[in-house]
C-alpha positions as CSV (number, residue, x, y, z in Angstrom):
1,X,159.7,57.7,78.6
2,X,158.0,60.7,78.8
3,X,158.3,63.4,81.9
4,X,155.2,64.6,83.5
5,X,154.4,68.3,85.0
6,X,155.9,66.8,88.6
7,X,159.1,65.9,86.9
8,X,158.4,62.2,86.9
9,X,159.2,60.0,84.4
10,X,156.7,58.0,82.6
11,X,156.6,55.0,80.5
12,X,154.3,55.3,77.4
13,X,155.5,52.6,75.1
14,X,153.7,49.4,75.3
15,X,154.7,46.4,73.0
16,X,153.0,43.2,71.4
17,X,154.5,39.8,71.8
18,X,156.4,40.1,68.8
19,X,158.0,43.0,70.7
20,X,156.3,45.7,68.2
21,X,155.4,49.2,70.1
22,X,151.7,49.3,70.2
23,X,151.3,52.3,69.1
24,X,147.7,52.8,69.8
25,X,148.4,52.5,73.0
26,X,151.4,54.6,72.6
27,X,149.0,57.7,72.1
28,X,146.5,57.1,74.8
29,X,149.0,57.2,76.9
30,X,150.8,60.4,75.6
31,X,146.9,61.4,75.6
32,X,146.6,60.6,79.6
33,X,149.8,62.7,80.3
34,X,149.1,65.6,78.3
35,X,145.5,65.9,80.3
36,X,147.2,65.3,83.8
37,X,149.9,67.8,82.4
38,X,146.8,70.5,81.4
39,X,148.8,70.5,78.1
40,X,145.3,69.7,76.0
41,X,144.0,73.2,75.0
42,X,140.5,73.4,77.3
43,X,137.3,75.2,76.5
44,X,135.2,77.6,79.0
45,X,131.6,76.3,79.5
46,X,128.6,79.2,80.2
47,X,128.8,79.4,84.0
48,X,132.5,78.1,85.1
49,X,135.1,80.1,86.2
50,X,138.0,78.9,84.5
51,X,138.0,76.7,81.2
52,X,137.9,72.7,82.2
53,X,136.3,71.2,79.4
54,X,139.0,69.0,76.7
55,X,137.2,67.4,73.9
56,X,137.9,63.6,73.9
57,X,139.2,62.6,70.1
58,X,136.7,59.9,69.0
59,X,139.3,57.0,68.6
60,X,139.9,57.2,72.4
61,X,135.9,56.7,73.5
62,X,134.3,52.9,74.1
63,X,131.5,52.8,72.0
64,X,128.8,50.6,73.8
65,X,125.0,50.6,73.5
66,X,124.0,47.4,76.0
67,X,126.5,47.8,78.6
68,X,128.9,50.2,79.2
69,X,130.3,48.6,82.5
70,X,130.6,45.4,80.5
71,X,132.3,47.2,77.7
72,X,134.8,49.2,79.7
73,X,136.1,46.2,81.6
74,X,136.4,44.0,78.2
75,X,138.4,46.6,77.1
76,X,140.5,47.0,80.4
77,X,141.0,43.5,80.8
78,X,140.5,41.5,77.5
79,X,141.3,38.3,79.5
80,X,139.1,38.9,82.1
81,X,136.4,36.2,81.6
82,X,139.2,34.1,80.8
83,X,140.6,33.3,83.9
């Protein structure tokens, strides 16, 4: 459990069926936190105000050239189609 800006605790471990932590999903979820949190270091863009912009580390992105939608919901919800 991790605990956010609002003082909320938050789960971030997430395990296999062989009860292993997941750990890939382990650090996107740290990942998610720290952005809500405004803990990632940001960077000012010509024309804002304030700085807003956090680079997204490559092993996080879904890389897709047909279908994006597709690709994002596969990834979401690997058993969608399934059921």
């Amino acid at each position: 459990m991790i605990t956010g800006h609002d003082g909320v605790a938050r789960r971030v471990n997430e395990y296999f069926e062989n009860g292993d932590i997941d750990t890939a999903k382990q650090d996107f979820n740290k990942w998610v936190l720290a952005v809500g949190d405004g803990k990632l270091p940001a960077k000012l863009k010509e024309g804002d105000d304030e700085p807003t912009w956090i680079k997204i580390l490559e092993k996080l992105l879904i890389k897709s050239w047909n279908s994006p939608i597709e690709q994002i919901v596969t990834e979401t919800y690997p058993n969608f189609t399934a059921r």
